[in-house]
mmCIF file of the N, C-alpha and C atoms, coordinates in Angstrom:
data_MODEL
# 
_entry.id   MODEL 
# 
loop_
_atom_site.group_PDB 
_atom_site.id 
_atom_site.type_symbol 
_atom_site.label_atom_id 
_atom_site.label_alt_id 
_atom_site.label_comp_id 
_atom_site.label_asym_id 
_atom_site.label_entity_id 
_atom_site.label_seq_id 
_atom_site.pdbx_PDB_ins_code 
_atom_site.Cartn_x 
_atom_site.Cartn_y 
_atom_site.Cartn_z 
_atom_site.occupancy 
_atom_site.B_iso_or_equiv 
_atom_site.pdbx_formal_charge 
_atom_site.auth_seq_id 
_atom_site.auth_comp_id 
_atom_site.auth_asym_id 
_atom_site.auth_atom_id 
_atom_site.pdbx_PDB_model_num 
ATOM 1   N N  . UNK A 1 1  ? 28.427 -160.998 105.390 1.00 0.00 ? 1  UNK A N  1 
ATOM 2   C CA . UNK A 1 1  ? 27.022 -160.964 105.802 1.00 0.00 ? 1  UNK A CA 1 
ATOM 3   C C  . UNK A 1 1  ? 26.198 -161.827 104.866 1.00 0.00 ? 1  UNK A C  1 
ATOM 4   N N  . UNK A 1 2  ? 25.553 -162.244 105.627 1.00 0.00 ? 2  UNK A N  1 
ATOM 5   C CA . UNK A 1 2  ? 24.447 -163.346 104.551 1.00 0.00 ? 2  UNK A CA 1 
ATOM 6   C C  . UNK A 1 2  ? 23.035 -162.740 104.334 1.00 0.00 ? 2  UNK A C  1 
ATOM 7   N N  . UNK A 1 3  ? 22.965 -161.548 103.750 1.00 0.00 ? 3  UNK A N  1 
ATOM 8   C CA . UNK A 1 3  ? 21.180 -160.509 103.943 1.00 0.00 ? 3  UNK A CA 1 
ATOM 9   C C  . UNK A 1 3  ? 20.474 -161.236 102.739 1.00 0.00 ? 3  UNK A C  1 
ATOM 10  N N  . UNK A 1 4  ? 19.539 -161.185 103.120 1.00 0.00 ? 4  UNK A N  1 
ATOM 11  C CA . UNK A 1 4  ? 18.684 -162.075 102.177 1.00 0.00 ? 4  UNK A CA 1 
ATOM 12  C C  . UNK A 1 4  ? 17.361 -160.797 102.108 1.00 0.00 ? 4  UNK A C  1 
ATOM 13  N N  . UNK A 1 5  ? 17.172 -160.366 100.673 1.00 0.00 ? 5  UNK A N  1 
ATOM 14  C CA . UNK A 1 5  ? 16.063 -159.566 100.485 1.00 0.00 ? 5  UNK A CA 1 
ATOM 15  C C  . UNK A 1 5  ? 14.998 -160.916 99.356  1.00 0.00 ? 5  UNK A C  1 
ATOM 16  N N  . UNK A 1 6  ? 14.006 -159.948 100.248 1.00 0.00 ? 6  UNK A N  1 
ATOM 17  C CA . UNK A 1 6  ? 12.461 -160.659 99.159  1.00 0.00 ? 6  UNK A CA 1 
ATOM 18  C C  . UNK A 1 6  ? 12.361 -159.784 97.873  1.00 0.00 ? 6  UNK A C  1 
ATOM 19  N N  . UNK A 1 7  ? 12.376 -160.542 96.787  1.00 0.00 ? 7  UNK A N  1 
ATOM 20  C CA . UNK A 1 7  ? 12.397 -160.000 95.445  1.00 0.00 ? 7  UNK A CA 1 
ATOM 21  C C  . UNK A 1 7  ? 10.782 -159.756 94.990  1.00 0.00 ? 7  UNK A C  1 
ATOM 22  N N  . UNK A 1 8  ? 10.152 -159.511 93.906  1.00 0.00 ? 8  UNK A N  1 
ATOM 23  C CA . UNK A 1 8  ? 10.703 -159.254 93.065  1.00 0.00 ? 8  UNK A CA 1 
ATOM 24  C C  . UNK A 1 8  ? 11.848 -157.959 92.878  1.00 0.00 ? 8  UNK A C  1 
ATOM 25  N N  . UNK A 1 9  ? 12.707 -157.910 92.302  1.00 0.00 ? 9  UNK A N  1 
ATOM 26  C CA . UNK A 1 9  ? 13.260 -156.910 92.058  1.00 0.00 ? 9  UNK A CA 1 
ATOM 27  C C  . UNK A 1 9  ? 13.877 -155.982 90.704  1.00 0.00 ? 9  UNK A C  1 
ATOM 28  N N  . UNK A 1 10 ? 13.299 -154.808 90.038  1.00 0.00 ? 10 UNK A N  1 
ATOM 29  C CA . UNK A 1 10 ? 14.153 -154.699 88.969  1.00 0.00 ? 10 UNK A CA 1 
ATOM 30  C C  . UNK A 1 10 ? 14.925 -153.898 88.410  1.00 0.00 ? 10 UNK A C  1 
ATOM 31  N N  . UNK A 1 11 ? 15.617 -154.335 87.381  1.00 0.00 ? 11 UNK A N  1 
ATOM 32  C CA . UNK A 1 11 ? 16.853 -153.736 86.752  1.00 0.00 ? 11 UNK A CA 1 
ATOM 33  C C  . UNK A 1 11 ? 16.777 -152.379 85.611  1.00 0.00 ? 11 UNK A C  1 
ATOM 34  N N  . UNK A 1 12 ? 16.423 -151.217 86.009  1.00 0.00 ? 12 UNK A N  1 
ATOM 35  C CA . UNK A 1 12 ? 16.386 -150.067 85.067  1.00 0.00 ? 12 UNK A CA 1 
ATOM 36  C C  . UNK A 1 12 ? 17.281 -149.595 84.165  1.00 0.00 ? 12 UNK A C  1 
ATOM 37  N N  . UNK A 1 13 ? 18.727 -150.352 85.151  1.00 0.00 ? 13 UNK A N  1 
ATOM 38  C CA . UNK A 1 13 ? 19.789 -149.619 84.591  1.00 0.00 ? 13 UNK A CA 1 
ATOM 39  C C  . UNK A 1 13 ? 20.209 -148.504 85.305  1.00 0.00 ? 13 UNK A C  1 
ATOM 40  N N  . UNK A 1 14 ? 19.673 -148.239 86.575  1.00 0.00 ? 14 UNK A N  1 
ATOM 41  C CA . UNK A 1 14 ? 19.525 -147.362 87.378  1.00 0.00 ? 14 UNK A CA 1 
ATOM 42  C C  . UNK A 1 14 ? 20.511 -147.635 88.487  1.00 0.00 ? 14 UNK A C  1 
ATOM 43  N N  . UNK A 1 15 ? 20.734 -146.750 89.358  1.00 0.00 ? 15 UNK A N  1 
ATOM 44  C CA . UNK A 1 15 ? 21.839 -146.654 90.730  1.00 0.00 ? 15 UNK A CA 1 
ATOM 45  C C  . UNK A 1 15 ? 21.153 -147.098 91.807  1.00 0.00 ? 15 UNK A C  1 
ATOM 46  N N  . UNK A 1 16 ? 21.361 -147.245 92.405  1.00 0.00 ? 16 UNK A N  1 
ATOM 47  C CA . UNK A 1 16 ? 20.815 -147.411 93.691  1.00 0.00 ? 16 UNK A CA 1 
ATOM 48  C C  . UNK A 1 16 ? 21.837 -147.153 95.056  1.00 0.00 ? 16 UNK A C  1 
ATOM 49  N N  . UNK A 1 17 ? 20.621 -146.007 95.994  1.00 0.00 ? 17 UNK A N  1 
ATOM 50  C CA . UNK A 1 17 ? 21.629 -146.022 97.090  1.00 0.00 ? 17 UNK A CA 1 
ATOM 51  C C  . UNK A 1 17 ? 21.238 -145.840 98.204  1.00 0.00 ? 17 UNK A C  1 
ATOM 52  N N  . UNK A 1 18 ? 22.380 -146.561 98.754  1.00 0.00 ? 18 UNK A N  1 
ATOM 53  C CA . UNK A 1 18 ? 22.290 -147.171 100.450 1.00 0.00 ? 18 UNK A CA 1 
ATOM 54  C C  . UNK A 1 18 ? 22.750 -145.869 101.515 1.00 0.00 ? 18 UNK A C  1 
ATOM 55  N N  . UNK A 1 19 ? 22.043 -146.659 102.638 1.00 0.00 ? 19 UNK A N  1 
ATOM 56  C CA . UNK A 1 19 ? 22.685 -145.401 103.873 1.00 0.00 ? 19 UNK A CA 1 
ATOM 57  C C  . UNK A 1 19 ? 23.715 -144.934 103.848 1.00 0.00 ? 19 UNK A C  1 
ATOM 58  N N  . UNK A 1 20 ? 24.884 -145.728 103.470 1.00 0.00 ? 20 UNK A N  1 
ATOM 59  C CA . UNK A 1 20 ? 26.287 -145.320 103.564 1.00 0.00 ? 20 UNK A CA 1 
ATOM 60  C C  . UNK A 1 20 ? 26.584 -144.544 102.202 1.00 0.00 ? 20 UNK A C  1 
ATOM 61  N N  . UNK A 1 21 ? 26.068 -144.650 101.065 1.00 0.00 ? 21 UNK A N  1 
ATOM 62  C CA . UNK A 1 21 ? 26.227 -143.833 99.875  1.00 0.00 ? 21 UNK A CA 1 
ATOM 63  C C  . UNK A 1 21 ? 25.903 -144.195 98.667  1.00 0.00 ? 21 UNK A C  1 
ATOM 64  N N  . UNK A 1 22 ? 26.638 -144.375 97.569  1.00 0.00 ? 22 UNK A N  1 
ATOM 65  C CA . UNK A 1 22 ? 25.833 -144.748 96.176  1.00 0.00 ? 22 UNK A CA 1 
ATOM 66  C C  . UNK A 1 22 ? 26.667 -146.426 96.063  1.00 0.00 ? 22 UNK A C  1 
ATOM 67  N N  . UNK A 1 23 ? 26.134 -146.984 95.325  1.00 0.00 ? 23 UNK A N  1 
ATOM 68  C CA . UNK A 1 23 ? 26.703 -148.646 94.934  1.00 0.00 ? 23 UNK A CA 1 
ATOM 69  C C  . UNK A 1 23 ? 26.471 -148.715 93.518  1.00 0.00 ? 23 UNK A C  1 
ATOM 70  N N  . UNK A 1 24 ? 27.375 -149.817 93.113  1.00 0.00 ? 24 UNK A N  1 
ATOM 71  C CA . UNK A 1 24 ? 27.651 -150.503 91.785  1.00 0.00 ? 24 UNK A CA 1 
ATOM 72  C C  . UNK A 1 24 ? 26.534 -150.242 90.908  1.00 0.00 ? 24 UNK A C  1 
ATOM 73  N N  . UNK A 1 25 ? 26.376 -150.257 89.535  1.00 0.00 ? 25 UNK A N  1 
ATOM 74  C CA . UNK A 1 25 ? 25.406 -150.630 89.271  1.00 0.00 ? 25 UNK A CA 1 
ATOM 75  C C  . UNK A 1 25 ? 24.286 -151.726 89.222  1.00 0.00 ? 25 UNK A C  1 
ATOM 76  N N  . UNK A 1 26 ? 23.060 -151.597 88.767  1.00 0.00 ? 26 UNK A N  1 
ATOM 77  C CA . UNK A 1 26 ? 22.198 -153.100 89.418  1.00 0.00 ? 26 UNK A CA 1 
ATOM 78  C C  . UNK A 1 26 ? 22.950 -153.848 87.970  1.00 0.00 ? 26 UNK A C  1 
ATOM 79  N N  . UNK A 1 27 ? 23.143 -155.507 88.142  1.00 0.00 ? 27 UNK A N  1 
ATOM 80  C CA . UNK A 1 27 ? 23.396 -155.882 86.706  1.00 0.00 ? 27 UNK A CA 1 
ATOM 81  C C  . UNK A 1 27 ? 22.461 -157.703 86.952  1.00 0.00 ? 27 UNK A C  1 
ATOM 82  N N  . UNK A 1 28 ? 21.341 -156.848 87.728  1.00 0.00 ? 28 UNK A N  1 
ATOM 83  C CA . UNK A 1 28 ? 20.449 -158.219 87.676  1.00 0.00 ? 28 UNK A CA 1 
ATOM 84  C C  . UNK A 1 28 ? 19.288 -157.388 86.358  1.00 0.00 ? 28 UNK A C  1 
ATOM 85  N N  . UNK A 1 29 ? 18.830 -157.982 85.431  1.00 0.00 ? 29 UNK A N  1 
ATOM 86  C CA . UNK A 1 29 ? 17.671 -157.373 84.566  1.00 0.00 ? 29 UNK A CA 1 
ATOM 87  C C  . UNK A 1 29 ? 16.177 -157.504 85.201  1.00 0.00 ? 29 UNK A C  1 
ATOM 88  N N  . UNK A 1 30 ? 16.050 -158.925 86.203  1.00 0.00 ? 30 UNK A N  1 
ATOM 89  C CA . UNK A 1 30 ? 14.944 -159.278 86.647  1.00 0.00 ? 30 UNK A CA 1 
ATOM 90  C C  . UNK A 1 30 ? 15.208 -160.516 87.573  1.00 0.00 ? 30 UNK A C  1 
ATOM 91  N N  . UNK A 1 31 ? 14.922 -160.142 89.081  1.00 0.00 ? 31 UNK A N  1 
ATOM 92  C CA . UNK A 1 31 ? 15.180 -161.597 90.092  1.00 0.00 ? 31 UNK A CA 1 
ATOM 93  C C  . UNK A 1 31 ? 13.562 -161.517 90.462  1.00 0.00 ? 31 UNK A C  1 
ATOM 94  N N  . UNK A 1 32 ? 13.073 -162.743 89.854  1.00 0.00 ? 32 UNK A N  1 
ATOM 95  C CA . UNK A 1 32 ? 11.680 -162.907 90.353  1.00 0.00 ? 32 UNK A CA 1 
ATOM 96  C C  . UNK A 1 32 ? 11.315 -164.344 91.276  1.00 0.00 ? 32 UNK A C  1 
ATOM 97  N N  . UNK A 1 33 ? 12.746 -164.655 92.002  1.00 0.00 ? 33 UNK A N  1 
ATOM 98  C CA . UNK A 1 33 ? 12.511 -165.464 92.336  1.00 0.00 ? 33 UNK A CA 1 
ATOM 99  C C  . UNK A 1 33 ? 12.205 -164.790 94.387  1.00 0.00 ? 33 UNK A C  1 
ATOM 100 N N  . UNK A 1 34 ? 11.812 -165.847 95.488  1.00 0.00 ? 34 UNK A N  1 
ATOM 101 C CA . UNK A 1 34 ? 11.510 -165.191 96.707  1.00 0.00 ? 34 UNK A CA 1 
ATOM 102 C C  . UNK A 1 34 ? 12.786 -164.493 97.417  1.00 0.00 ? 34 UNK A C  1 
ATOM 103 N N  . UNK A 1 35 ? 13.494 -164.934 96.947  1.00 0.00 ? 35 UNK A N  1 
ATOM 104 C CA . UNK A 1 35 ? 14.982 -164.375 97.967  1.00 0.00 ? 35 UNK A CA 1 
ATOM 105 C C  . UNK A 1 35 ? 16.040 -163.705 96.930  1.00 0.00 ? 35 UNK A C  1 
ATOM 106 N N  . UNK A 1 36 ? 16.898 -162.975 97.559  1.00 0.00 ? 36 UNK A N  1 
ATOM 107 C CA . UNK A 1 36 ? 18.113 -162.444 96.913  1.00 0.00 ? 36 UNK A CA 1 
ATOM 108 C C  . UNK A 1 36 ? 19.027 -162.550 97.650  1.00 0.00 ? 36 UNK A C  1 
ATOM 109 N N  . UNK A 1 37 ? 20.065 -163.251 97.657  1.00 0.00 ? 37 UNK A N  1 
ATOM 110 C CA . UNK A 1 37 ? 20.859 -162.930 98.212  1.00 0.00 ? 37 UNK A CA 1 
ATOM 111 C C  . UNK A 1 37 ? 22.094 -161.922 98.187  1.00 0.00 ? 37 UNK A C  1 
ATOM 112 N N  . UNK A 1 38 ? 23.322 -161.981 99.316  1.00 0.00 ? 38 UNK A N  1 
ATOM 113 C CA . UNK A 1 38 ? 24.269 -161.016 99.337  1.00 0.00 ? 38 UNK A CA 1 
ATOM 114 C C  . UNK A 1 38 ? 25.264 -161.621 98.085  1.00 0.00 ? 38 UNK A C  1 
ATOM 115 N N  . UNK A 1 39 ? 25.293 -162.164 97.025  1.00 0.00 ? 39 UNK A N  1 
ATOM 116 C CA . UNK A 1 39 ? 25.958 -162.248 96.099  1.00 0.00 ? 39 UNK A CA 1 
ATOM 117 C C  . UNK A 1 39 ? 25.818 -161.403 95.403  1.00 0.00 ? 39 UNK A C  1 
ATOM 118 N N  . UNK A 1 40 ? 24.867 -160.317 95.326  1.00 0.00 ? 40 UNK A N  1 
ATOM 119 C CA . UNK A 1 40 ? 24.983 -159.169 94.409  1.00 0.00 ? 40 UNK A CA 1 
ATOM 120 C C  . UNK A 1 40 ? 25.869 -157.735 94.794  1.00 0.00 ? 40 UNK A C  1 
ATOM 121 N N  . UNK A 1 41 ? 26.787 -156.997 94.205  1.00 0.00 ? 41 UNK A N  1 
ATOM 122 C CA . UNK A 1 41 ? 27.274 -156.139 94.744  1.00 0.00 ? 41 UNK A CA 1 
ATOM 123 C C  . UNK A 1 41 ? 26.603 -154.723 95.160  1.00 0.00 ? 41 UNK A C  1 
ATOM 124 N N  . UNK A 1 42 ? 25.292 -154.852 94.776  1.00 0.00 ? 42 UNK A N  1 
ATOM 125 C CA . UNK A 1 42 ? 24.230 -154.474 95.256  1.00 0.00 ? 42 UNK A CA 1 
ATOM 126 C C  . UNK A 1 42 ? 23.698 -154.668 96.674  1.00 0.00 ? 42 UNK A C  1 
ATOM 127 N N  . UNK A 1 43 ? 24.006 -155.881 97.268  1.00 0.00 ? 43 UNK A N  1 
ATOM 128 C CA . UNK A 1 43 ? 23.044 -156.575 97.851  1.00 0.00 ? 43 UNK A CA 1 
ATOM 129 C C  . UNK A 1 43 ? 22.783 -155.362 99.141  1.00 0.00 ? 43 UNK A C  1 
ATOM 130 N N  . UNK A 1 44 ? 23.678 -154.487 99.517  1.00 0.00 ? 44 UNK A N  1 
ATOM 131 C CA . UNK A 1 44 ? 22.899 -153.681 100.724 1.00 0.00 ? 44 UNK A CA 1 
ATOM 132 C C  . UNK A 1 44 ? 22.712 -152.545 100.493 1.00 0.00 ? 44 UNK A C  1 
ATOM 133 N N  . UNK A 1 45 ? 21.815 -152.307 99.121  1.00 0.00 ? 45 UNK A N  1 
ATOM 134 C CA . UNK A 1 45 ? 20.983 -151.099 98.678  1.00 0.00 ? 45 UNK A CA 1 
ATOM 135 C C  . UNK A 1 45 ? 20.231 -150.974 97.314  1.00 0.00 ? 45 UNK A C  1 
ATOM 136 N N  . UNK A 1 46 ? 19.657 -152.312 97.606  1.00 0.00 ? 46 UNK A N  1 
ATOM 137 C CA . UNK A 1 46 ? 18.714 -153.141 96.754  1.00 0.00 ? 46 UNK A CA 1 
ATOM 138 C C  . UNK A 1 46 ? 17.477 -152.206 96.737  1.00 0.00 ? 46 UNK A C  1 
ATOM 139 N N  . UNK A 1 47 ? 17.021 -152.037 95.437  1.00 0.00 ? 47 UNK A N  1 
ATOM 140 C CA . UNK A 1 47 ? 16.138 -150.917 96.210  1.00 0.00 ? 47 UNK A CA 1 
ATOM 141 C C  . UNK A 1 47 ? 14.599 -151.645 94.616  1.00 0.00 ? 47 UNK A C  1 
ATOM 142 N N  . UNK A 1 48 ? 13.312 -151.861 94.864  1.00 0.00 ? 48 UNK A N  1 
ATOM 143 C CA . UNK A 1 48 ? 12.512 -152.036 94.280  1.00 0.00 ? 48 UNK A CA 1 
ATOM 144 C C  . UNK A 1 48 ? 12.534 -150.702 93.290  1.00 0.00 ? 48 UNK A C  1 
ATOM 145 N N  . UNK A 1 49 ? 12.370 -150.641 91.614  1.00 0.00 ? 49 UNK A N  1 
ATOM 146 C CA . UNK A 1 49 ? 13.152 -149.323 90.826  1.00 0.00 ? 49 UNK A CA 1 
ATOM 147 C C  . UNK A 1 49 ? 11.444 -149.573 89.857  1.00 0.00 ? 49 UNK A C  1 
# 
């Protein structure tokens, strides 16, 4: 999948979780750029922290 979220987004150190259940940890500190893409193992439960 190619999901592209609008950032900013950040890194607490915190979990984040998706419909289907809990995911990786975040290991971005700060994406302040307009897009994110699915290269993060995050990427489908990206959550603004």
């Amino acid at each position: 999948a190619n999901l592209v979220f609008r950032g900013p987004y950040w890194n607490l150190g915190h979990y984040a979780r998706s419909v289907s259940g809990s995911c990786s940890r975040f290991y971005l500190i700060y994406f302040p750029g307009p897009e994110f893409s699915s290269d993060s193992p995050c990427f489908n439960c990206l959550l603004p922290n």
